[in-house]
N, C-alpha and C positions, 0 to 999 in steps of 0.2 A: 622422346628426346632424352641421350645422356646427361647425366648431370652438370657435365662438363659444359654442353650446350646451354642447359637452362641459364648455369652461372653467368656464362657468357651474355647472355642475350639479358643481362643488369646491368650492362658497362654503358649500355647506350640509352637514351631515353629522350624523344620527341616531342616538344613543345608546344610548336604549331607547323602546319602544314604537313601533316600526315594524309593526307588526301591527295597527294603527288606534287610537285614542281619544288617552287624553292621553298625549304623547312630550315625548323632552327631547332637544335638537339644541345644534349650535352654529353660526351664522352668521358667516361670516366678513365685512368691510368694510376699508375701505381705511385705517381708525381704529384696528382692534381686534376682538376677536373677540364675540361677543353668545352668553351662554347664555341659551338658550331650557328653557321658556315665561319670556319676560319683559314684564315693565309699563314703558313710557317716558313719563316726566314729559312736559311738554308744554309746550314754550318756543316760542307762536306770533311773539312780535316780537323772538325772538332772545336770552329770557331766561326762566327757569321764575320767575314770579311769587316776589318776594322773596326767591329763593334765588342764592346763588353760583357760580358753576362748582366751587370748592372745598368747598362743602357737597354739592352733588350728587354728587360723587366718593367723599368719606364715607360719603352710606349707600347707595354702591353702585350706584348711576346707569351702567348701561350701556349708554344710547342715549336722545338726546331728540330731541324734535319742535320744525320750524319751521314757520311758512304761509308758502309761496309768496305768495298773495293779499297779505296783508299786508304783509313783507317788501318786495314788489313796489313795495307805496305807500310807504312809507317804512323807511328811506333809501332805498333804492332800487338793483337787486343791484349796479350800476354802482360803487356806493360801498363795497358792499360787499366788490366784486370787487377794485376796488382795495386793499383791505385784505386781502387774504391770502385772501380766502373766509368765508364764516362761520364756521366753526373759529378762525380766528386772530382774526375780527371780535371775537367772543364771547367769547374765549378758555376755547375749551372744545374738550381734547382729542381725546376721543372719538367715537363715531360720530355721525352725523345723520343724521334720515329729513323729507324736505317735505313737507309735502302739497302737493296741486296747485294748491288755491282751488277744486277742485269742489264741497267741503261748500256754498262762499259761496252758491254754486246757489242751495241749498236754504236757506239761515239770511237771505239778502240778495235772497229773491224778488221785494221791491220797486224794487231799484233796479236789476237786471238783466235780459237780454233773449240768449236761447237761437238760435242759427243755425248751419245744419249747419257752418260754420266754425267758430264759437267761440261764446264768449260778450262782451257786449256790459254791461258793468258801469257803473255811476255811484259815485264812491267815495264810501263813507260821510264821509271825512275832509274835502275841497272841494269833493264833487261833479263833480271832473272824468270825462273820460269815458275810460270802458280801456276792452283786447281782450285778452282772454286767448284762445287757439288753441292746439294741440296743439304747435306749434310755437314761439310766446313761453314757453310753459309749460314746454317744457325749458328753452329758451335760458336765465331764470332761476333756475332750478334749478342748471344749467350753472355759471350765475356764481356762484350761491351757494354750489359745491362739495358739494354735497351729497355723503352716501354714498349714499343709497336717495332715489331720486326717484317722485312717485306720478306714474301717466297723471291727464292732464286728461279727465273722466269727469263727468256728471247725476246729482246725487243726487234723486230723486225725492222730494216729500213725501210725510208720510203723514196722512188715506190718500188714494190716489189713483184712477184710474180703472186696468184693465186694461192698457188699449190705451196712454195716457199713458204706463206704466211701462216697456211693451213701444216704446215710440219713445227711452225716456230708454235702455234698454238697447241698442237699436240704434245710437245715436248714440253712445255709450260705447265698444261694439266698437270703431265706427269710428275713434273719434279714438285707441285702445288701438294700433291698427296704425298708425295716422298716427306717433306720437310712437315708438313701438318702431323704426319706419324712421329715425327725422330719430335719434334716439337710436344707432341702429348703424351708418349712414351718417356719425358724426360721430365714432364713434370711442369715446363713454362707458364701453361695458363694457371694451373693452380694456386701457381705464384705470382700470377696479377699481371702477366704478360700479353701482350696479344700479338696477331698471326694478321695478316693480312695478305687476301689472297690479289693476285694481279690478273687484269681483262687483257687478253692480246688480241690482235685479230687486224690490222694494219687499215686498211680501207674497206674493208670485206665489213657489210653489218650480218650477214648472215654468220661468219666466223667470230663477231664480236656476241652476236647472240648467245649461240649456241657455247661459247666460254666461260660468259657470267651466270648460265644457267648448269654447267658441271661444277663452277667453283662455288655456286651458291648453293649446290647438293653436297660441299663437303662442310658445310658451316662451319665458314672461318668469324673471328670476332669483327672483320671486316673487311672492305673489297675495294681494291684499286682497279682506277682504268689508265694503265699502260703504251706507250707505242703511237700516243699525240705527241704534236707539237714538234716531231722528227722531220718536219720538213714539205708536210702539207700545208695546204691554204686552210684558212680559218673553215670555212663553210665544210670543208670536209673535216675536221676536227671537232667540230661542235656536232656534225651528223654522228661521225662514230662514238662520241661521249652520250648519246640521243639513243643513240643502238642500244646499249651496254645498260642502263640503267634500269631499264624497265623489268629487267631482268636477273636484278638484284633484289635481296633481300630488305623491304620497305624497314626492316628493325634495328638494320646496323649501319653505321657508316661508310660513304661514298668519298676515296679519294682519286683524285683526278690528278695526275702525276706531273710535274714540271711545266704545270703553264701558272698564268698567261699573263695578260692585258687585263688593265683593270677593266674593261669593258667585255673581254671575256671571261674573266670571272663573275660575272653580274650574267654573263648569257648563260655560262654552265650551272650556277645555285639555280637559278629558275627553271633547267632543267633536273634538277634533284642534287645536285652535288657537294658534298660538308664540307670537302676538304683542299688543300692548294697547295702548290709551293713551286717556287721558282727562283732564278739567280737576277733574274732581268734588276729590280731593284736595286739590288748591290753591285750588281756588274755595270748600267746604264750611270750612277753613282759617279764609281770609277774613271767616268769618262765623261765627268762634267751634267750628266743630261741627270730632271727633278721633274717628278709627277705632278700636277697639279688637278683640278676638275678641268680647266681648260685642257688638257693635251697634255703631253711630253714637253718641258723647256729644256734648249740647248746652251747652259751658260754662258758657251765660250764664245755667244753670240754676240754684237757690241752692241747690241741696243739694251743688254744688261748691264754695262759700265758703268753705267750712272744710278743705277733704277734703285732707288730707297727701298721700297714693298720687301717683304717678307716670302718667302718662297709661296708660301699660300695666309693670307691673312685668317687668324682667327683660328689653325690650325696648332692644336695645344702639344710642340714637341719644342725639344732646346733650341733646334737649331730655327726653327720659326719664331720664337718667343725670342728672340735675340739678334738674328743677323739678317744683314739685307743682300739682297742679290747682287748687287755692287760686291759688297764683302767675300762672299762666296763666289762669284768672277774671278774674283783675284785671287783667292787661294787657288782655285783650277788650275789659272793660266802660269801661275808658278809651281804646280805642281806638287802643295803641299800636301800633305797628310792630311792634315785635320781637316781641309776641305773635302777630302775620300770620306773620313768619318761623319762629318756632318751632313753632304748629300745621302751616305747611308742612312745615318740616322731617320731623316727626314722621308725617305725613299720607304723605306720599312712602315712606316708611321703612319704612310698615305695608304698604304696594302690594308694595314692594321684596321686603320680607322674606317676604312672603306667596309670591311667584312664587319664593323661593332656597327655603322651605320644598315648594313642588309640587315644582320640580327631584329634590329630594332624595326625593320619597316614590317620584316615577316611577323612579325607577335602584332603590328598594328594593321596588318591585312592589306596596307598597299602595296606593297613589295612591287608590281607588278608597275603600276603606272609612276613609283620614285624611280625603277631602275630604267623605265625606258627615257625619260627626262635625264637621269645621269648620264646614262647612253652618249644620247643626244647633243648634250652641251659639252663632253666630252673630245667627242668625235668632229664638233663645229668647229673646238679652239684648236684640234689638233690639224684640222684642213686649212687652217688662217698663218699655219708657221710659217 
């Protein structure tokens, strides 16, 4: 093992359930440390929708997300670099993980164009023309200071053909090794960065295998599975995250990219999974609807007009310690601000507290029979809407 490897494999360290399914680790970064299984909010242009640095702190936010892609476009890492990095940009402590702009692959298939180079984008923003490569794709990462940077990687849609998914996986490999060289030739891990490699393989488990088992021979500080969530049903999302894991390295961390349901988050840590992140909270927020243990509520519903209760009783965030669903109706349906911030708020809080509750079931060994009972009552109040 290079030494670079040894160093690497101190950033992570397992607690309990190292004998496989859902485990509880701690990730170290160059920010702060991350207990794992955790949810990270999702701040693609450098800010989680409506909330503060100081609100994210509060309920507990130990690591958020930017897009590269984005970022890229505006301001641009240059400006950003100049300003101290993202961290100081933003001002936000804590850790940060990029992505790469490979989802954009997939969500921006019209305005983009695939070569074994790069990618070959039109911005949505002026239209102008970009290159994103293995190589630009650190360099801004680079500047943006990130803590966890993803490889620039194909997300294939769904569904696709065999052969299609089997060239987006090949070309993924490739650009996986590309960036892992420019990335150790440059010095990043040294400097307390980490690399994380992406699982492609769209519905294929034989192509999701045989991914995690080349990117887990380049020993990255850690491995994403990629290319969920695009547009399959659950069963087949939760099979390919099933595929992909076994097949990972038991010593580092597992992230599982842009999902889910809090009930899918509970299915995938029990399959091995540290890691999460999604918009659904802050997006669903936006548009009135608030997670509870019963289901999904739709406030704009009128049997919340009246209703006193707190969005979830007993649930220790501002906007629960203070306002009632009555009150939060009515900002909705007028379409104030501060009701977008505080279903955020709130929205974020239930992600949060949900992953600091697995934490705790897995160091007490039930993990197994709390999470099917959450499941459960979960799933009942969400069929009674």
């Amino acid at each position: 093992m290079s030494s670079h490897a040894a160093e690497v494999d101190k950033h992570f360290q397992l607690h309990a359930g190292q004998g496989g399914g859902a485990r509880r680790g701690t990730l170290k970064t160059r920010h702060g440390e991350i207990q794992t299984p955790i949810f990270m909010p999702v701040g693609t242009q450098g800010t989680v929708k409506t909330l503060t640095p100081a609100q994210l702190s509060e309920i507990g936010s130990q690591i958020i997300l930017g897009n590269t892609y984005h970022l890229n476009l505006r301001p641009g890492p240059e400006l950003i670099e100049k300003f101290g990095g993202l961290h100081k940009f933003m001002a936000w402590d804590g850790p940060i993980l990029t992505d790469s702009g490979g989802f954009q692959v997939f969500s921006l298939a019209k305005m983009r164009k695939i070569t074994e180079e790069g990618i070959r984008f039109q911005s949505h923003l002026d239209g102008a023309k970009i290159f994103l490569s293995p190589d630009s794709c650190y360099r801004i990462q680079k500047s943006l200071g990130t803590d966890i940077a993803m490889v620039l990687d194909e997300c294939p849609p769904f569904p696709c053909e065999e052969k299609d998914s089997q060239l987006a996986v090949d070309r993924t490999l490739r650009w996986a090794q590309q960036f892992y060289d420019i990335a150790s030739g440059d010095g990043f891990f040294e400097r307390g960065h980490h690399v994380f490699g992406i699982v492609q393989g769209s519905v294929f488990e034989d192509q999701r295998a045989a991914c995690a088992q080349a990117l887990a021979a380049m020993n990255f500080p850690g491995y994403a599975i990629g290319g969920v969530s695009v547009g399959e049903p659950e069963e087949e999302m939760l099979k390919q995250v099933a595929a992909a894991i076994p097949h990972l390295p038991t010593d580092k961390p597992r992230y599982v990219m842009g999902v889910g349901t809090p009930p899918q988050l509970l299915k995938m840590i029990a399959l091995g999974a540290d890691m999460f992140d999604c918009v659904m909270p802050t997006r669903l927020a936006r548009h009135g609807s608030a997670f509870t243990p019963d289901g999904l509520i739709n406030l704009r519903n009128e049997r919340f007009k009246e209703d006193p209760a707190p969005l979830v009783e007993g649930l220790d965030n501002y906007t629960c310690r203070n306002f009632s669903r009555a009150y939060l109706r009515h900002l909705n349906m007028a379409n104030e601000i501060t009701g977008h911030t505080l279903l955020t708020l709130h929205n974020c809080h239930f992600f949060l507290d949900l992953m600091r509750q697995a934490r705790e079931h897995i160091e007490a060994g039930d993990f197994e029979s709390w999470s099917r009972a959450w499941i459960a009552r979960y799933e009942e109040g969400s069929g009674n809407k």
